[in-house]
N, CA, C and O of each residue as an XYZ file, in Angstrom:
296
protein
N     -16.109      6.157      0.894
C     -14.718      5.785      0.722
C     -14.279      4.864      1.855
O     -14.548      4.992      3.049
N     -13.542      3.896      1.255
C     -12.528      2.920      2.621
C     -12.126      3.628      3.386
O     -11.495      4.669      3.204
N     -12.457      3.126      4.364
C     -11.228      3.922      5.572
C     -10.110      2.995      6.180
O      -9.993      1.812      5.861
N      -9.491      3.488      6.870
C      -8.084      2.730      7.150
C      -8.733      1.507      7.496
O      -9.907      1.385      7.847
N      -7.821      0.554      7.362
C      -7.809     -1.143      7.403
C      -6.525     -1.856      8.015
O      -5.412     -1.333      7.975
N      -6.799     -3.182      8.625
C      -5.510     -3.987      8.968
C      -5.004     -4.379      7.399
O      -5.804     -4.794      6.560
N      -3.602     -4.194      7.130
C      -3.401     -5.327      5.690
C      -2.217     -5.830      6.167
O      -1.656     -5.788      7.263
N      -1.927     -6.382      4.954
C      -0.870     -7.724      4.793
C       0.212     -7.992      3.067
O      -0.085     -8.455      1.966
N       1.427     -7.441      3.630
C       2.279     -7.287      2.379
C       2.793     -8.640      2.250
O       2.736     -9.261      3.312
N       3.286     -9.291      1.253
C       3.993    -10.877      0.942
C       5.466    -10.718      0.960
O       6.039    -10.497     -0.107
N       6.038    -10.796      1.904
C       7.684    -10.886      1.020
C       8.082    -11.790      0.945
O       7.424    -12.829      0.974
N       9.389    -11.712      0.814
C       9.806    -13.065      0.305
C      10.129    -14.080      1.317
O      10.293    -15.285      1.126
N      10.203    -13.371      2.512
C      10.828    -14.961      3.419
C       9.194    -14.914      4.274
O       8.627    -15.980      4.515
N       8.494    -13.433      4.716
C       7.340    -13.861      5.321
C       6.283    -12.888      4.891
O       6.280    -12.385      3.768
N       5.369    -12.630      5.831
C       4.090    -11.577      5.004
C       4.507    -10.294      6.622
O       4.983    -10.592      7.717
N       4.197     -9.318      6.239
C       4.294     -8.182      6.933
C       2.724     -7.672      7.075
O       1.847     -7.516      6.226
N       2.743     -7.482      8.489
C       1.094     -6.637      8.521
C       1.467     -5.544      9.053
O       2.543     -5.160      9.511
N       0.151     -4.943      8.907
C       0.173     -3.170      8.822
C      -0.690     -2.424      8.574
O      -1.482     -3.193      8.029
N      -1.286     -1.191      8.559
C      -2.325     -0.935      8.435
C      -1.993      0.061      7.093
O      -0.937      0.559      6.703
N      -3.538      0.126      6.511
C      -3.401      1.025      5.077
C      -4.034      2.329      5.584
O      -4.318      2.310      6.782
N      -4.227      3.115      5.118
C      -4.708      4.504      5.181
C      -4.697      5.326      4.151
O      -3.591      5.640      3.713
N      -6.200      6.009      3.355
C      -6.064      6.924      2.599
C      -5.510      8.008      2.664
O      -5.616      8.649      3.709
N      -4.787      8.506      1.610
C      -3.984      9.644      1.997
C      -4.955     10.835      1.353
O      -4.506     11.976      1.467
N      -6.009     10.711      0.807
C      -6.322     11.439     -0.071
C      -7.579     11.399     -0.004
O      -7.900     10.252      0.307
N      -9.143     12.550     -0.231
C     -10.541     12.140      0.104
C     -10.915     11.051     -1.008
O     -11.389      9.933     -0.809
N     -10.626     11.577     -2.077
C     -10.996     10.777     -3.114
C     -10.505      9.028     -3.590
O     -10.667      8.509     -4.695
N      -9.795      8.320     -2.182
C      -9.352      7.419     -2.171
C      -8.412      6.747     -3.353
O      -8.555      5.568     -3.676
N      -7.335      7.708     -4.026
C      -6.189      7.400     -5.238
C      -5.119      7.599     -4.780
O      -4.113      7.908     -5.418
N      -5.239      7.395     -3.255
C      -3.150      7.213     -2.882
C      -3.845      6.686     -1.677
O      -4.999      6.834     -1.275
N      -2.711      5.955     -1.161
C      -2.948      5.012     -0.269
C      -1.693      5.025      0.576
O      -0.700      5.308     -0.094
N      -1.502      4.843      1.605
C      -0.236      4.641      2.700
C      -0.547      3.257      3.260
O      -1.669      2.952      3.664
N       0.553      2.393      3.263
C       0.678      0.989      4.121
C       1.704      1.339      5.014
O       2.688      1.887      4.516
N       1.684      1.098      6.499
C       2.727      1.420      7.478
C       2.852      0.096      8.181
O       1.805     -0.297      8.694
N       3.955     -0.712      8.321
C       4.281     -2.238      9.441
C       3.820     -1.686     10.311
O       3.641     -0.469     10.327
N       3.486     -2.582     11.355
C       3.550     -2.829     12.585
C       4.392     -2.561     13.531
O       4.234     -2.134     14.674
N       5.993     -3.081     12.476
C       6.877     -2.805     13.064
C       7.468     -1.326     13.010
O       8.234     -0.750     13.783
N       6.887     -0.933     11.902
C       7.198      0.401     11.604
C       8.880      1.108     10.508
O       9.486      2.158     10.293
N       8.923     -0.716     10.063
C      10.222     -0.152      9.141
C       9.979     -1.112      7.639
O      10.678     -1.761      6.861
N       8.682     -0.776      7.787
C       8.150     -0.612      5.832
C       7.203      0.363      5.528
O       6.134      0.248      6.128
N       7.273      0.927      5.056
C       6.206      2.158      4.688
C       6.318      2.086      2.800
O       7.323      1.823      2.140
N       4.982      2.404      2.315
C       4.771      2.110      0.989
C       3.515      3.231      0.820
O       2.514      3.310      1.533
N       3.905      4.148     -0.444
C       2.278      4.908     -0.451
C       2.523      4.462     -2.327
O       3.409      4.293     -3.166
N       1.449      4.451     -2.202
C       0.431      3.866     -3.803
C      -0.677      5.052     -4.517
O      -1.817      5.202     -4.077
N      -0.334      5.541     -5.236
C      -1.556      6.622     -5.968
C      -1.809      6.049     -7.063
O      -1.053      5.197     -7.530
N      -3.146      6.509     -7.764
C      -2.958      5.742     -9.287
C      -3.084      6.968    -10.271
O      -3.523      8.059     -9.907
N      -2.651      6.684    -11.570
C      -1.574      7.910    -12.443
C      -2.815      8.214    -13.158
O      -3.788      7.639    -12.670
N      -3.040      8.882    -14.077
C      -3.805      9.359    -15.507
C      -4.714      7.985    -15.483
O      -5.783      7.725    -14.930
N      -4.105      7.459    -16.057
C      -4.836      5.648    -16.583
C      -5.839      5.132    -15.650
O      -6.790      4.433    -16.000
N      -5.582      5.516    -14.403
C      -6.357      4.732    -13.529
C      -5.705      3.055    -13.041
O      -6.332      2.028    -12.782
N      -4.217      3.322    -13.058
C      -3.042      2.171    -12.745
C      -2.470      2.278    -11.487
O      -2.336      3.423    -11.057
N      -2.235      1.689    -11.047
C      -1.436      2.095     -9.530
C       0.213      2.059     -9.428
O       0.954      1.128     -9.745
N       0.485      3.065     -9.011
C       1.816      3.532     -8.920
C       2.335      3.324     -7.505
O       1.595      3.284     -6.522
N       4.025      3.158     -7.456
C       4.702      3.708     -6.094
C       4.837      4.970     -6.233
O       5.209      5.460     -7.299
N       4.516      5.771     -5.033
C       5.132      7.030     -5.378
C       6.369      7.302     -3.989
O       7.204      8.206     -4.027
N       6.284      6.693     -3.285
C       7.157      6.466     -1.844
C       7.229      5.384     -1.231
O       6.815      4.293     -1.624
N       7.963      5.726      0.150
C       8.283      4.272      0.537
C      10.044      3.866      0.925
O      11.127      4.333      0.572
N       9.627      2.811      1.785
C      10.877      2.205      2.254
C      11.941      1.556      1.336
O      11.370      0.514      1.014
N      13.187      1.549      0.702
C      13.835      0.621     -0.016
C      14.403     -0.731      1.117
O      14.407     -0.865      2.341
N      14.866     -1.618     -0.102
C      14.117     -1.965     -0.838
C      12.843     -2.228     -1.096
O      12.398     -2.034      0.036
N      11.785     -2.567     -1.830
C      10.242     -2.859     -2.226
C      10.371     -3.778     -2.863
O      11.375     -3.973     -3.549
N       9.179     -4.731     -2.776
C       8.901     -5.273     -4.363
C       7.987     -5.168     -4.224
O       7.147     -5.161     -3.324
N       8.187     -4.969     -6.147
C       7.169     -4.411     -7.197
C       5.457     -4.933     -7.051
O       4.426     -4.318     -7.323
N       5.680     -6.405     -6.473
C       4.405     -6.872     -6.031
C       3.822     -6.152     -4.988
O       2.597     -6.040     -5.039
N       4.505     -5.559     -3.912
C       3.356     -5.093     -3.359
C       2.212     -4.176     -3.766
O       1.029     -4.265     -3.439
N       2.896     -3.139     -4.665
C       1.632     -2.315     -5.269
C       0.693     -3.267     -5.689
O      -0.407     -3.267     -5.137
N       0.871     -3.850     -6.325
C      -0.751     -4.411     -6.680
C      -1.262     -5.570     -5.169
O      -2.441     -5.597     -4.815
N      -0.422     -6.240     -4.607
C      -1.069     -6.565     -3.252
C      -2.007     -5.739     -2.589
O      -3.022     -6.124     -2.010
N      -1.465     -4.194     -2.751
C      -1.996     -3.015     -1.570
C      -3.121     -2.713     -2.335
O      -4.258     -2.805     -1.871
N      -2.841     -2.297     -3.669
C      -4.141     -2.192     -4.433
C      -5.344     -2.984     -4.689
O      -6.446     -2.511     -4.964
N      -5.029     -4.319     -4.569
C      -6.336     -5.282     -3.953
C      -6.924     -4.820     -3.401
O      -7.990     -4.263     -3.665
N      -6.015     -5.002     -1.860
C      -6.700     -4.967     -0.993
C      -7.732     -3.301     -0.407
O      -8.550     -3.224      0.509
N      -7.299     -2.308     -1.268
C      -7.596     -1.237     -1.258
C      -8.980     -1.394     -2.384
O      -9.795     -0.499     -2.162
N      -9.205     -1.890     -2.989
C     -10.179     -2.098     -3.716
C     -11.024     -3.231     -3.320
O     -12.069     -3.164     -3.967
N     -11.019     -3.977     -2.738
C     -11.878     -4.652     -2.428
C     -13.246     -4.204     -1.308
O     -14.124     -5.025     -1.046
């Protein structure tokens, strides 16, 4: 399984880095935390094998789940 990693969220005026971390052994939820420490995003994936928000900082966008999920799969 991945283990924690540097990543990189897109927003809209710039990109945010941060590190990811499995929350889980079986690597199906995921935690992204800034740098700065005021975005937090966790990602699990549902029945389907899709990736979900399940927490997290407001506002979000919807793009990052699949950003985080890339990069969690790659």
């Amino acid at each position: 399984m991945k283990k924690e990693f540097e990543a990189t969220l897109t927003g809209t005026d710039e990109k945010t880095d941060g590190i990811a971390r499995p929350v889980t052994d079986d690597g199906n939820t995921w935690e992204f935390t800034s740098i700065a420490g005021d975005l937090n995003l966790v990602i699990a994936k549902d029945e389907e094998g899709n990736w979900q928000r399940v927490a997290g900082t407001e506002p979000y966008l919807s793009s990052w789940i699949d950003e985080l999920a890339e990069q969690v799969t790659q």
